[in-house]
Each structure stands twice: as structure tokens, then as C-alpha cells.
C-alpha positions in Angstrom: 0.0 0.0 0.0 1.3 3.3 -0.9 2.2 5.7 1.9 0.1 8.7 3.1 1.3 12.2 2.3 3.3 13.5 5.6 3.4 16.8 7.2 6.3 17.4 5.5 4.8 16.7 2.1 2.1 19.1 3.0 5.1 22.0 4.0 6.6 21.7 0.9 3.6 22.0 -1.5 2.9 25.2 0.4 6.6 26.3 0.5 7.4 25.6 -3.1 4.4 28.1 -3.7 4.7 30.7 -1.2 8.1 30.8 -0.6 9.7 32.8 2.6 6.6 34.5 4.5 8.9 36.2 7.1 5.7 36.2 9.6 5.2 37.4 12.2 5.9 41.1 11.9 7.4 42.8 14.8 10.1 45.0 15.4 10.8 43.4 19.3 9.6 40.5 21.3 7.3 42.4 23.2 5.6 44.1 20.2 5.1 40.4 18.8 3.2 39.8 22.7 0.9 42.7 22.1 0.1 41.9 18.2 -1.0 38.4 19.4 -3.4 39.5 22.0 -4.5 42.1 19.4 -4.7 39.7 16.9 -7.6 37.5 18.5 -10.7 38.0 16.6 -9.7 40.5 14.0 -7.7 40.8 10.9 -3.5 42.1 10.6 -4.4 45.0 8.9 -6.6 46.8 12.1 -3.7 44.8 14.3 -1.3 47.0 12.7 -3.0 50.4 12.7 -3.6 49.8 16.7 0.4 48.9 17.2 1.2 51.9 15.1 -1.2 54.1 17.1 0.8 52.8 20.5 4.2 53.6 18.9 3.5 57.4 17.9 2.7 57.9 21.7 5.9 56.1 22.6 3.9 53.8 25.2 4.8 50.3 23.3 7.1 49.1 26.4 5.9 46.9 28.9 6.7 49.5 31.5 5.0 52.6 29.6 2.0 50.0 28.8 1.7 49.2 32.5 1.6 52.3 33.0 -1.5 53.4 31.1 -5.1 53.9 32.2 -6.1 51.7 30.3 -9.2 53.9 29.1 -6.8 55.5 27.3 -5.1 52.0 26.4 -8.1 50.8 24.8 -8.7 54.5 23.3 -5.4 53.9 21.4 -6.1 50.1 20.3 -9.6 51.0 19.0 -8.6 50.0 15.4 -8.3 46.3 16.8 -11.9 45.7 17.6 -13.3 44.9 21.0 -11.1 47.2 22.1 -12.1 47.0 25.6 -12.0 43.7 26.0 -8.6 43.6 24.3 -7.5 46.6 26.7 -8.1 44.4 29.9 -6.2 41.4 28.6 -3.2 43.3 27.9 -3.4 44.9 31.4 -4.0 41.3 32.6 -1.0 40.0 30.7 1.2 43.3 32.0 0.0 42.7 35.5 1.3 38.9 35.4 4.4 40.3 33.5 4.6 42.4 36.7 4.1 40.1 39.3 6.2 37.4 38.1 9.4 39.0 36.5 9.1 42.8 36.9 8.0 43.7 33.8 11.2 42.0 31.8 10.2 39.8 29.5 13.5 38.7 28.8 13.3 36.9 32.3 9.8 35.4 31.5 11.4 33.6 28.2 14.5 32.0 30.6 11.7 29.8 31.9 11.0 26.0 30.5 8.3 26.2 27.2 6.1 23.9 29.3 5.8 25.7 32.7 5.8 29.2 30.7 3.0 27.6 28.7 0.6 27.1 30.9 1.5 30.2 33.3 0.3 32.2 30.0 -2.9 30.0 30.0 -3.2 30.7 33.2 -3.3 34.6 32.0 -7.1 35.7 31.6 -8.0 36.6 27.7 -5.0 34.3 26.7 -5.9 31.3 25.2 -4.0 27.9 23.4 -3.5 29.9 20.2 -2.5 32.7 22.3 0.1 31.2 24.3 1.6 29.2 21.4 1.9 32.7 19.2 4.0 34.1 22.1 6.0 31.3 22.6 6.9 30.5 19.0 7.1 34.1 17.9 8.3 35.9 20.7 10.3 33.6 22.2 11.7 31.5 19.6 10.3 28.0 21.1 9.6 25.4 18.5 5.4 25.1 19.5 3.4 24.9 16.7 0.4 27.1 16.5 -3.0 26.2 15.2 -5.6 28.7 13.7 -8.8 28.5 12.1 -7.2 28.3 8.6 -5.2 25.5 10.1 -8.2 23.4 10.9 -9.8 24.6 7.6 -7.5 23.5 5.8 -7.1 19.9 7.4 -10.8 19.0 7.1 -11.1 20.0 3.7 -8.3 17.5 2.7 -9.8 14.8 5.2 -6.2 14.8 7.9 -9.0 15.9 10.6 -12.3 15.5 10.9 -13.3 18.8 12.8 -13.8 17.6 16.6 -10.6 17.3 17.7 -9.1 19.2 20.4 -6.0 22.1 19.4 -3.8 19.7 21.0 -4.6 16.7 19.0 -4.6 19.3 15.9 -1.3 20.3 16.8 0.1 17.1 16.9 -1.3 15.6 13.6 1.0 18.5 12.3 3.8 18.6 14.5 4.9 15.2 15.7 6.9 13.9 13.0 8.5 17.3 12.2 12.1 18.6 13.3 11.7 20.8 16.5 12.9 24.1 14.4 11.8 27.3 15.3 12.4 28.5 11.7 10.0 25.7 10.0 7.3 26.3 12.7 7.1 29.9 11.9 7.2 29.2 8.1 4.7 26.5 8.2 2.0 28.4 10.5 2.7 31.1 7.8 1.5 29.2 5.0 -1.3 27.7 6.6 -2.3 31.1 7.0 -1.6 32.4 3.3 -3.3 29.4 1.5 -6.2 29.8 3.9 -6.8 33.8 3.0 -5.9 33.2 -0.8 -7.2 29.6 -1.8 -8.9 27.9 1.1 -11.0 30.3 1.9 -13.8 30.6 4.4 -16.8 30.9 2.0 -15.8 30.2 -1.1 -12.7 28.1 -1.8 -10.5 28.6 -4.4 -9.6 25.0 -5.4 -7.9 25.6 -8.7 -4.3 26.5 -8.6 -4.0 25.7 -4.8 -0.6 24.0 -3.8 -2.3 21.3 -1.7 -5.1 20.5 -4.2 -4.6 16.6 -5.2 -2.1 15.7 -2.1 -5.1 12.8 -0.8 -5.6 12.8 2.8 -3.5 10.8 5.7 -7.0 9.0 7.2 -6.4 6.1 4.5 -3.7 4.6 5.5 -1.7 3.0 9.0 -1.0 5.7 11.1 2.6 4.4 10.9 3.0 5.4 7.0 1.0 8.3 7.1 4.0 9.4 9.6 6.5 8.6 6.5 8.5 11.6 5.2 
């Protein structure tokens, strides 16, 4: 029996397309930890406009940001939508920031990626996705991250079937790949680009995308379908 496509398969298909992404944009760690908790619910484009409103009034630090009424916080991070709710969560993430390694982020990321994971879980308003963005993107951990155009993209082709949980999503991608930070970043990347230009929400864009006719991984053992 032939083998199942791998993760890897499904990587390269996108790669060979997309090329380098370069994602996530972010001049310092700290902005990237901001943009994710920004990024919940909304697209880039408002993310951006909110982080660029926070660095004309010179507050995008963790100290100046803890510093903040954060009226006027979630006055500057309007563009982002819920910006109230989003203006709590960063004063919830600053205030753990705070409490645990005085406001030095650079201290937080000397922890283990396990313990700091679920301390940021622990964090109200941050969520699986969340915590993974920080870690991988900020921090440099090799954590994969799933999103929505993750999961849409893995029921489409029949390698999930919907229910599963982001951990058990996360693994069907990650567990046979090299722990590099680099490929983790790239490969959440694609996801993301063939979701907003080919697998789209509403109506998908079949022809022309770089994973049409790879077959699905549900056919076979589960020891090929883990075959490079």
C-alpha cells in the first residue's frame, strides 16, 4: 500500500508556492506579545494600525504600557476591535508580567516552554493559540500554533475530521517534524496564506492551490501516514 502524504509533504507543496513569509511582523519580542493578544478576533491589517497608534505615543514598552489607564489603552487600540476587552487582557498579561518577573520579558522567556505555557494560560484573555503565538514568535520555542485556517484546511483535505481538540490538531502537524523554530514559523505562515488566498472561508479557491490533489492521511496506518 502506498504511503500517506506527511506533514512534510504538505510543508513543501505550500513552500514551493509561497516561498519565505517572514511572519510574524514585529520589530521586538514584546511588540510580537501585544500583536497576538491584538490579533484575537480580527484581521493584521486593524492589528497593525492599533500597534502603530501605541508607537507614535511612545507607550509600546511593557513598562509605559503598564503604566497606562487603560481607558486611554483601549482608546489607542480602538482600530483592533473589542477594544475594551482587548485593553483588559493586555493589562491582565502586564500585571502577570509584573508580578512574576518585573515587567522584563526577557526573564519570562528564561523559563522552561512547558511551565511558561501554561502560566500564560493561566493569564485571563489568553488562550492555546494565544500562548503558542507568544512562545513561537516571541520567544523563539519550537510550539506549533494552530488557527482556524489551520483546521480549515485539514478538514477540507480529510487529515482531521473537525472535533478534535487544538492539542490533538497540533500534533497531527507537528509530531513527525524537526523541532525548528524557523519551519514552525514558516509552516503556520502558510497555513495562514493558503487559507486567505485559496482555502477560503466561503468560497474556496480549489484551482491553482498548492495542496489541491495531495489525498488525505486518514487512508492509511497511522505508521505510513508518519512517512517523510
Amino acid at each position: 500500500m502506498d504511503s500517506a502524504p506527511s506533514t512534510l509533504d504538505l510543508y513543501a507543496r505550500m513552500n514551493a508556492h509561497f516561498g519565505d513569509l517572514g511572519w510574524w511582523p514585529g520589530e521586538t519580542p514584546f511588540e510580537v506579545v501585544v500583536g497576538a493578544i491584538l490579533t484575537q478576533n480580527t484581521v493584521w491589517t486593524n492589528v497593525e494600525k492599533a500597534i502603530a497608534n501605541l508607537k507614535e505615543a511612545r507607550v509600546l514598552t511593557p513598562e509605559r504600557l503598564n503604566a497606562l489607564d487603560e481607558a486611554v489603552l483601549a482608546e489607542f487600540i480602538r482600530p483592533a476591535g473589542y477594544f475594551r476587552v482587548k485593553a483588559r487582557r493586555l493589562k491582565e498579561f502586564l500585571s502577570y508580567l509584573q508580578a512574576h518577573y518585573d515587567l522584563r520579558l526577557e526573564q519570562m522567556f528564561r523559563k522552561e516552554s512547558g511551565q511558561l505555557r501554561e502560566e500564560l494560560l493561566s493569564v485571563h484573555g489568553i488562550g492555546e493559540e494565544t500562548a503558542d503565538s507568544i512562545l513561537l514568535y516571541a520567544g523563539n520555542r519550537p510550539v506549533f500554533v494552530v488557527d482556524a485556517y489551520t483546521r480549515r484546511i485539514l478538514k477540507r483535505h480529510e487529515w482531521i475530521d473537525g472535533s478534535e481538540s487544538y492539542g490533538a490538531v497540533r500534533d497531527t502537524v507537528s509530531c513527525f517534524l524537526p523541532k525548528d523554530v524557523s519551519l514552525f514559523k514558516q509552516y503556520h505562515a502558510l497555513f495562514v496564506q493558503t487559507g486567505k488566498v485559496f482555502c477560503r472561508k466561503a468560497e474556496p479557491r480549489c484551482e491553482g492551490c498548492p495542496v489541491a490533489g495531495l489525498g488525505s492521511r486518514r487512508s492509511v496506518r497511522k505508521g505510513e501516514a508518519g512517512r517523510a
